[in-house]
N, C-alpha and C positions, 0 to 999 in steps of 0.2 A: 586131420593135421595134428600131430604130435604139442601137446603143451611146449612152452616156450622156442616155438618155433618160428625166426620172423617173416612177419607177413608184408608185405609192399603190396600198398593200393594207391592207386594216382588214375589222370587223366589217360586214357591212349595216346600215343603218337599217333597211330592210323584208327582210329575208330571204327567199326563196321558200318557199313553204308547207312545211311540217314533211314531210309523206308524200310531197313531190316529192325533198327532200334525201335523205331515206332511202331510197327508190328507187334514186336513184344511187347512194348506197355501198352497197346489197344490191349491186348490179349490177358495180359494180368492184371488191367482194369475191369475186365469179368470178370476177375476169380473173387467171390467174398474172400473176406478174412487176410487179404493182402494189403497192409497198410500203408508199406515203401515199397522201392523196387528203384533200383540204382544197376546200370551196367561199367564199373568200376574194370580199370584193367588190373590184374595183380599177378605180382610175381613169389615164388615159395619155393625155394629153392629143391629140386629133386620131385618136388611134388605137383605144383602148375611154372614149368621149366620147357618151353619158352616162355614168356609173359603171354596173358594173356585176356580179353573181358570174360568177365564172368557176372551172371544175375546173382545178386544178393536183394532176398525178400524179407522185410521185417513183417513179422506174423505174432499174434496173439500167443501161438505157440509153435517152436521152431520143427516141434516133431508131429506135425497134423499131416498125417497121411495123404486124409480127401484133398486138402489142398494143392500138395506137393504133386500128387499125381495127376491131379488137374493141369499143373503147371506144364507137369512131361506131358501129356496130351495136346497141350494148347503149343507148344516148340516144338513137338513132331510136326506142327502141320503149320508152321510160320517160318522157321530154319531149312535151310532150302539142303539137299539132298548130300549126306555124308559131312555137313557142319556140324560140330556138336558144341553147348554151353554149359559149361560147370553153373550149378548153382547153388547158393549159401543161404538157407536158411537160416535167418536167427530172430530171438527174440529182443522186445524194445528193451535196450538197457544194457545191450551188449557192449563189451569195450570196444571193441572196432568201430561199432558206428558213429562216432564222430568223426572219424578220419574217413568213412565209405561219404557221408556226409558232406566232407568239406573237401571230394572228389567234383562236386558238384554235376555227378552223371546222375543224378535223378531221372527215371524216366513213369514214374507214378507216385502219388500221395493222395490216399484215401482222403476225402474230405470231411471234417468234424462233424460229427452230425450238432445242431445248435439241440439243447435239451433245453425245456421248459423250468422257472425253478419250483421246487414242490409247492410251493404258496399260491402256485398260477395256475387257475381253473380251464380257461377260454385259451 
């Protein structure tokens, strides 16, 4: 997508079926190194025209191959035959992600791991 291009993200009007969504976040809750995963609908004019959802993954890093390709393996065999899902990798910290955020389509969030503090043996 071309700099300064705008982008629309919001809730769907029609959402994709409930057992399709969940699918996918079973599915990229396998995938290490996926920390969000939001199904946002968004519109960009010429470029995703009609609107439409798309998965946006927050990842450690947005251009990690294994994972990305993970992801296309894991929606070949969850999206059901001639469906296809744009999907947006980005890294934490991106400007969009408040607003994919406050879409409130979350459909994964890695859990914190609790870390010990270095002072604590046992």
């Amino acid at each position: 997508i071309p700099k300064d291009t705008s982008v629309f993200l919001g809730r769907p009007a029609k959402p994709m079926p409930q057992p399709l969504s969940d699918a996918i976040g079973e599915m990229v809750r396998g995938i290490p190194g996926i920390h969000e995963a939001y199904l946002p609908q968004c519109y960009v004019k010429d470029i995703v025209d009609p609107p439409a959802q798309i998965l946006v993954l927050v990842l450690d890093n947005a251009d990690d191959r294994t994972v990305l390709d993970a992801v296309g393996q894991g929606l070949s065999g969850v999206l059901p035959q001639g469906v296809h899902l744009d999907v947006w990798p980005l890294s934490d910290g991106h400007s969009l992600l408040d607003t994919i955020r406050g879409t409130r389509m979350q459909i994964h969030c890695a859990a914190v791991s609790e870390t010990k503090p270095w002072w604590r043996f046992w």
